[in-house]
Structure formats: C-alpha cells, structure tokens
C-alpha positions in Angstrom: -39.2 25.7 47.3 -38.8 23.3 44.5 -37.8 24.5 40.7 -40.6 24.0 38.3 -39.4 22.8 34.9 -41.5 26.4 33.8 -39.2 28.5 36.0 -35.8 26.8 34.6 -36.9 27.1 31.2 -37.8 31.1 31.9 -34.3 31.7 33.8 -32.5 30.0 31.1 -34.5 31.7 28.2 -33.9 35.2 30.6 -29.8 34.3 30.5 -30.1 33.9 26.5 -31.8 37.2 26.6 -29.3 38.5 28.5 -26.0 37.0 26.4 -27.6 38.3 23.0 -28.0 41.9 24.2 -24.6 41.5 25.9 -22.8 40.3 22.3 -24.7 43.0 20.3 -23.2 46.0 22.6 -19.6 44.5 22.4 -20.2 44.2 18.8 -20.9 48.0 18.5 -18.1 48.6 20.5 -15.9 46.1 18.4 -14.6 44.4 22.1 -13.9 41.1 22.2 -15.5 38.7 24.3 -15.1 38.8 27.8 -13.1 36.1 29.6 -14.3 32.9 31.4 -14.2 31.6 34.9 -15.1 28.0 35.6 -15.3 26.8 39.2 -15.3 23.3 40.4 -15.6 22.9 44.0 -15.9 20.2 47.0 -19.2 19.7 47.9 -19.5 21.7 51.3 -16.4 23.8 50.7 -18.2 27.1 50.4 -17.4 27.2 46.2 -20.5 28.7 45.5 -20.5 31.4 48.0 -17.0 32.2 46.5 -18.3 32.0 42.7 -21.0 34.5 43.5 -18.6 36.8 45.7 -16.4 37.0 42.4 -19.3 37.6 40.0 -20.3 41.0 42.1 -16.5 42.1 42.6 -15.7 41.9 39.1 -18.7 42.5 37.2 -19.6 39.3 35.8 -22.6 36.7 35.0 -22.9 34.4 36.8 -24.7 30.4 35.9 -24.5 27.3 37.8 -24.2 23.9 37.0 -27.8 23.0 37.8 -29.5 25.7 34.6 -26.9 23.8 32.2 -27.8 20.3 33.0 -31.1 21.3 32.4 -30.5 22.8 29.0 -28.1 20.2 28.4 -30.9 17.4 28.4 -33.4 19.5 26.4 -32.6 19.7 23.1 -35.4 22.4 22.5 -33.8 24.4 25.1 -30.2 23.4 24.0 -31.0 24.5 20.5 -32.4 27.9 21.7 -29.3 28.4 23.4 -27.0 27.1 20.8 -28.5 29.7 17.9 -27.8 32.8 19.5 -24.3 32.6 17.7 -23.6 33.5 14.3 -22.6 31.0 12.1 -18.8 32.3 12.0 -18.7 32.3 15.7 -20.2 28.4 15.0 -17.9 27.9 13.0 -14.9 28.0 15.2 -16.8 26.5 17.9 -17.8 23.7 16.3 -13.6 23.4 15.3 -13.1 23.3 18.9 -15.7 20.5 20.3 -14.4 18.4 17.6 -10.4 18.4 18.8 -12.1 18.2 22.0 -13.6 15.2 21.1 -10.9 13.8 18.9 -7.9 14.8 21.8 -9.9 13.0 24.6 -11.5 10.5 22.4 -14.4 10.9 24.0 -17.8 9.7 21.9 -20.4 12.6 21.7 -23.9 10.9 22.9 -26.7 13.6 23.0 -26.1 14.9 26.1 -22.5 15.4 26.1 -22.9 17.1 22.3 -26.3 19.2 23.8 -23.8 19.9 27.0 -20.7 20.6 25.2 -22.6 23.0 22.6 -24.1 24.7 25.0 -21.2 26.0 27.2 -19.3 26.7 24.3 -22.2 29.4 23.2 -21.9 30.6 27.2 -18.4 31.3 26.4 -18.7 32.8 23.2 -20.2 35.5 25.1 -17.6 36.0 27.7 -17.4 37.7 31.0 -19.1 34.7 32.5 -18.3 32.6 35.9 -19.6 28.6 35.4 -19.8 26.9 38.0 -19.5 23.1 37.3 -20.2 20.5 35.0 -17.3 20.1 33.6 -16.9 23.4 32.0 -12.9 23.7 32.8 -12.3 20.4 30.3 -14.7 21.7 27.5 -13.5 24.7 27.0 -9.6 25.9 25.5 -6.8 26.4 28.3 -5.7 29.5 26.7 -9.5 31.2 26.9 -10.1 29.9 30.5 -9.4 30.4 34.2 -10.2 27.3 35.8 -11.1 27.2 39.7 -11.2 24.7 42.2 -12.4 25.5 45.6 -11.3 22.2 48.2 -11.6 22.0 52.2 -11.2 18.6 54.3 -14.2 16.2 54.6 -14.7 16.8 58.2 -14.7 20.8 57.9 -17.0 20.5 54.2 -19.5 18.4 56.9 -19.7 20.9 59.4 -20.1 23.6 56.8 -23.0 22.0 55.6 -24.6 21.4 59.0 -24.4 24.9 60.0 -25.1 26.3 56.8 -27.9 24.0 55.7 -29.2 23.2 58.9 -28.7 19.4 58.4 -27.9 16.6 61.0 -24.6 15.6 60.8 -26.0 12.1 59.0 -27.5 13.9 56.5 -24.6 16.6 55.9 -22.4 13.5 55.6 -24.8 11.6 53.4 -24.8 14.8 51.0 -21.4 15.4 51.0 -20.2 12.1 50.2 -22.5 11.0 47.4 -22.6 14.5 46.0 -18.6 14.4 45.7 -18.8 10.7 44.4 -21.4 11.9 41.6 -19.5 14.6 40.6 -16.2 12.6 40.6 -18.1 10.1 38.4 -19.2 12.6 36.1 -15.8 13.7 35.1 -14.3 10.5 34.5 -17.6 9.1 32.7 -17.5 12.1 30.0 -13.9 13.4 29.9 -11.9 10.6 31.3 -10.8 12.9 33.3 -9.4 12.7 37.4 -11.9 15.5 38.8 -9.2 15.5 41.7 -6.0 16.2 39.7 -4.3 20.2 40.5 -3.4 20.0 36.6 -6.7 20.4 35.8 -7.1 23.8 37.6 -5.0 27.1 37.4 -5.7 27.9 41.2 -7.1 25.9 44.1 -8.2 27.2 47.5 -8.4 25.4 50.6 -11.0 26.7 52.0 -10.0 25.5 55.7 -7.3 27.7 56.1 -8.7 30.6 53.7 -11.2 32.7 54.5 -14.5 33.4 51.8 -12.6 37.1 51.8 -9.6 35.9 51.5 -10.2 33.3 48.7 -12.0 36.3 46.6 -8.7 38.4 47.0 -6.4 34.9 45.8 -8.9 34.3 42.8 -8.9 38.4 41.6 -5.1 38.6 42.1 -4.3 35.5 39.8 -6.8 36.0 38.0 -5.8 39.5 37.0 -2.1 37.8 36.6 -3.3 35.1 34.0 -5.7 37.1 31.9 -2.5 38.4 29.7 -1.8 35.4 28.7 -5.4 35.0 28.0 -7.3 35.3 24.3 
C-alpha cells in the first residue's frame, strides 16, 4: 500500500514525540545519551532485516532512510525535528556540521543542511539504529558504530526474488539501480566511496552469515567498541 505524504509526516511527528519524551527521562536520570548505530547495506543483502533484529535485541529505536529523506526535503518537517534540542545541545551540533562541512569541503545546499541537521538531532537523542542516508559520514567516529551489511550480486538477486516475489528481471533491475543510486548519493554529498571498508567499523557478508548469526557479530563488536565510545 503506498505512503501518503499525511502518514510520513504523522510517523515522523510520532518519532519526535517519542525522542523528546526519551531526552526528558534521561535528563531526570542525568544519563547520557544513548549510542548510535548506522547501517548501510547492499541492496538485497537482507540489511534491513538485520537492522530491525538488532533494534528488538538491544532495546533500541529504530528509523530508516526513507522517514529522513522525507524530513530532509521539508523544511517544515525538518525544522520541527531540528527544535526538539536545546540550544546548548545546538550548540555543539551545529560545531560539528560545520567541521563536517569544512573537513570534507562539502557545500551545504538545503537539502544536505535540512539532511545533515536532522540526523544530528536523531543522535542527540541516542540509542538509535539509522539505517542509510549517509548517516555513518555525518555523524563523529568516536560517537558512532557504523554497519555495512554486503552479499554478492547474484545471491542479493535471488534474495529479492524470493523475498519480494519479483521476476528475476525485475529483482535485477532493483538491485542494480538501487545500489547505483545509493553509490551516487554518497559520492554526490560526501565525496565519499560508499564501497570503501574504512568507512565502516564492521561488515557482514551476508552469503556466508546467517541473519542470526550477523545479529550475534554486530552485538559482540558492538558491545567491544562502545568503551571507546562518548
């Protein structure tokens, strides 16, 4: 059933809802924000599957790349987003978009300012998994566990004809154009290789690793990185 623009902008305005009562409880409790999890994955690999496995295990929100596009080119949405954060907590995120933008130079147009502004609120609030648009080059190394899910092209094509039900044309139409858009996406606003394992902290192959099994890699190094984390 297709997404009404009504039905985005009542998810995204249920997530806010969500973040703010989220932030007011950790403030009574004086904890810091919890961490981040960004995912990046092969179209077809089974990524999402795995992101959403992860969010029950370990407690965490989860939103997907599709709800911040969305915000992203909305600046009414963007802004409703972007003033759930106190102005300290602006503060230092504004001081990080603007080495982000100065380190890459990259030049902010309105969506990539709307985009950038956006997940840096989702990760003021913490214990969140993103999944996609370029979250793992937005947001600081040492605040961020950054995932990439991979599987060969013939295996991600058969995924998607089983799991989706598609010919194998079309599962090979989707795969290929999705994984060109997404490639194109990262070098368009971050100059980045969407492809390159420094970019990441773990990749799965999802060919050889199990759904299960990738979960259990993720938690484990997960649970490994996080004191270095903050």
């Amino acid at each position: 059933m297709k997404t009404t623009q009504r039905s985005l902008e009542q998810l995204v305005e249920g997530q806010l809802k969500q973040w703010q009562l989220q932030r007011q409880e950790n403030k009574k409790k004086q904890e810091k924000p919890g961490p981040i999890i960004t995912f990046s994955r092969e179209p077809g690999a089974g990524g999402s599957e795995i992101a959403r496995r992860l969010c029950d295990q370990l407690g965490m929100d989860i939103i997907g790349g599709g709800i911040i596009q969305q915000v992203a080119e909305s600046a009414e949405m963007s802004e409703k987003v972007i003033a759930s954060l106190d102005e300290k907590e602006i503060t230092k995120r504004d001081d990080w978009l603007t080495s982000l933008f100065e380190t890459r130079h990259l030049w902010p147009d309105r969506y990539l300012f709307h985009l950038t502004k956006v997940i840096g609120t989702i990760a003021h609030h913490g214990n969140t998994i993103i999944v996609g648009r370029g979250a793992n080059y937005i947001l600081p190394q040492n605040e961020t566990f950054k995932v990439r899910i991979i599987a060969p092209l013939d295996y991600r094509i058969q995924h998607m004809i089983i799991e989706h039900d598609l010919s194998p044309d079309e599962a090979k139409k989707y795969v290929l154009t999705t994984e060109a858009d997404r490639s194109a996406f990262a070098r368009k606003y971050f100059r980045a290789d969407w492809a390159d394992p420094c970019n990441y902290d773990i990749i799965i192959n999802t060919f050889l690793v199990s759904v299960d099994g990738a979960v259990a890699a993720i938690k484990a190094a997960f649970a490994g990185r996080k004191t270095h984390m903050g």
